[in-house]
Steps between C-alpha positions, in 0.01 A plus 500: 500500500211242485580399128879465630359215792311342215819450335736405772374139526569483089838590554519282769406173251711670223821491756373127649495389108830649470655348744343133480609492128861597625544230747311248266666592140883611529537833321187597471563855668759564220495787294441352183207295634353733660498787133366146365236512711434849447485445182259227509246681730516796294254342215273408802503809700420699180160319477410439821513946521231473267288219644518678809319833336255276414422289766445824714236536291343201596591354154718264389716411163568158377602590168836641579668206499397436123588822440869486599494235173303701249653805541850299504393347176349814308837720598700230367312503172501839544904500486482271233337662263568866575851450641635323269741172540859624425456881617462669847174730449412714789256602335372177393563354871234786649264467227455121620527568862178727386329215311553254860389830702184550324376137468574509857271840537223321279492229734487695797226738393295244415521340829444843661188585316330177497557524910408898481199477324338087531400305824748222353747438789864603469624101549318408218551800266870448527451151497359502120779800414774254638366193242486774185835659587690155538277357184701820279835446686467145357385631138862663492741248269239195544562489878913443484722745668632843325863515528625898529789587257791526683573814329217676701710565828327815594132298551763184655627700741206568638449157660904469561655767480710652801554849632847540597554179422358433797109604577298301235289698311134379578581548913523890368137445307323354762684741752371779262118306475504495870545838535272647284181269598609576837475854438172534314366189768566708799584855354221617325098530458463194265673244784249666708225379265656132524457519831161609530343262264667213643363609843114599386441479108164661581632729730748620313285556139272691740777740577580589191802224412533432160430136501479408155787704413694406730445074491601575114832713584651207745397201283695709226775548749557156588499338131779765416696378834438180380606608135871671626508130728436335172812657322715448737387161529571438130838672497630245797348216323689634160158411325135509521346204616096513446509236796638683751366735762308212633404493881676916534127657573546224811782614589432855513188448677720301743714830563221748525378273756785381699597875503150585697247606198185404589288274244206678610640840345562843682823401721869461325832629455761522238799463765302179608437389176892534416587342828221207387674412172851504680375244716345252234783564300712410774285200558557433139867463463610373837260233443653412157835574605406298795415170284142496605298304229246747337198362628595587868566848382150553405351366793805751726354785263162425580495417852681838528179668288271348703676648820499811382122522419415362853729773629319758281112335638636504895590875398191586392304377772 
């Protein structure tokens, strides 16, 4: 019941968004918008579940966002080389979502045990892993984008393809994402853990938590979100661009936030952290829609971030 109060004034902004953007951009309720916005939040939402694993922690991950465009470009390659240009290979198509998944792993690992077992802080860990992972996106083709054979539907509809011809296919990923990280979040002994260290590190190493273990398991966790993000980011753009990904850790830090995870680690949601990316992404497209020039939409994006952390330091007090 208390997690359901927390929420209410969420859905309260989600359904004030809603209806501002109706009144100020004509058909904005539509159907069509609104899968289009589904769509769109869908890449967001997917790695803001993951930032929000770590962030209970008391961590954080800046390398995600470089992420999205390695693993993008690798599992391109990856379809390239293995899946041919003139023939549909599933085969070849999960042998290169394999290649993205495990650079994505690498990544992640490395973060986790360089947190797990130095004094280095997260920020700049992930920091230094966000520079090397967009330095090898940008070693792919000299920098220039990867166009995806057309012949590969199977990995294209991914990013567009429609269930029904109706549901888009990445809403049912990230639906499937959010269910699954809500589960093990607030279903079973290792959320527990995520909770614990975020509240007392020392506390909870003292009571027997796995620490190290566990800081290594949800770095790893959030480079693969980051990873499926990435492949569905490629597959909409219908190629890998080593460029792109840039400013989606901020953005997913923005919906952790805005949905009521604390930056100080050991308070969160899932359901708030979904709720959080619905409302930047609505932010996002009924400003553009809107024909607000770009620069005001960062400074609505982070006026609204730095609302929500004040919120989150009255709370604590």
């Amino acid at each position: 019941m208390r997690t359901l109060r927390r929420m209410l004034p969420l859905l309260a902004a989600v359904a004030g968004l809603l209806v501002l953007f109706r009144v100020w951009v004509p058909g904005f309720l539509a159907l069509d918008n609104m899968l289009d916005l589904a769509q769109q939040i869908s890449v967001n939402a997917i790695i803001a579940f993951g930032m929000t694993l770590v962030i209970l922690t008391g961590g954080i991950d800046l390398s995600v966002g470089a992420l999205v465009a390695l693993v993008g470009t690798t599992t391109v390659y990856g379809l390239i080389a293995l899946g041919g240009t003139d023939t549909q290979s599933v085969s070849g198509v999960a042998a290169a979502m394999l290649l993205g998944l495990g650079a994505a792993a690498a990544v992640g690992l490395a973060n986790g045990l360089c947190a797990a077992k130095t004094r280095m802080p997260p920020f700049i860990i992930t920091l230094a892993t966000m520079l090397i992972a967009r330095g090898a996106a940008l070693r792919f083709n000299e920098g220039r984008p990867m166009h995806i054979p057309e012949v590969h539907t199977l990995f294209l509809s991914l990013g567009n393809g429609r269930v029904g011809g109706v549901v888009p296919v990445p809403v049912l990923v990230m639906l499937v994402l959010f269910v699954v990280t809500a589960v093990l979040l607030h279903r079973t002994r290792f959320g527990q853990h995520l909770y614990a260290m975020g509240g007392n590190r020392e506390a909870a190493l003292f009571t027997g938590v796995p620490v190290a273990r566990i800081e290594v398991a949800v770095y790893a966790i959030g480079s693969l979100l980051a990873a499926v993000a990435g492949m569905i980011n490629a597959s909409q753009l219908y190629s890998a661009e080593p460029a792109s990904g840039s400013g989606f850790e901020l953005s997913a830090i923005a919906a952790a936030v805005v949905g009521g995870t604390s930056f100080t680690g050991g308070r969160g949601t899932m359901v708030g952290t979904l709720i959080g990316a619905v409302i930047i992404g609505i932010l996002d497209k009924g400003l553009n829609q809107a024909g607000v020039h770009f620069s005001l939409q960062y400074i609505v994006k982070g006026l609204v971030i730095l609302a929500a952390v004040y919120v989150d330091v009255r709370r604590a007090k």
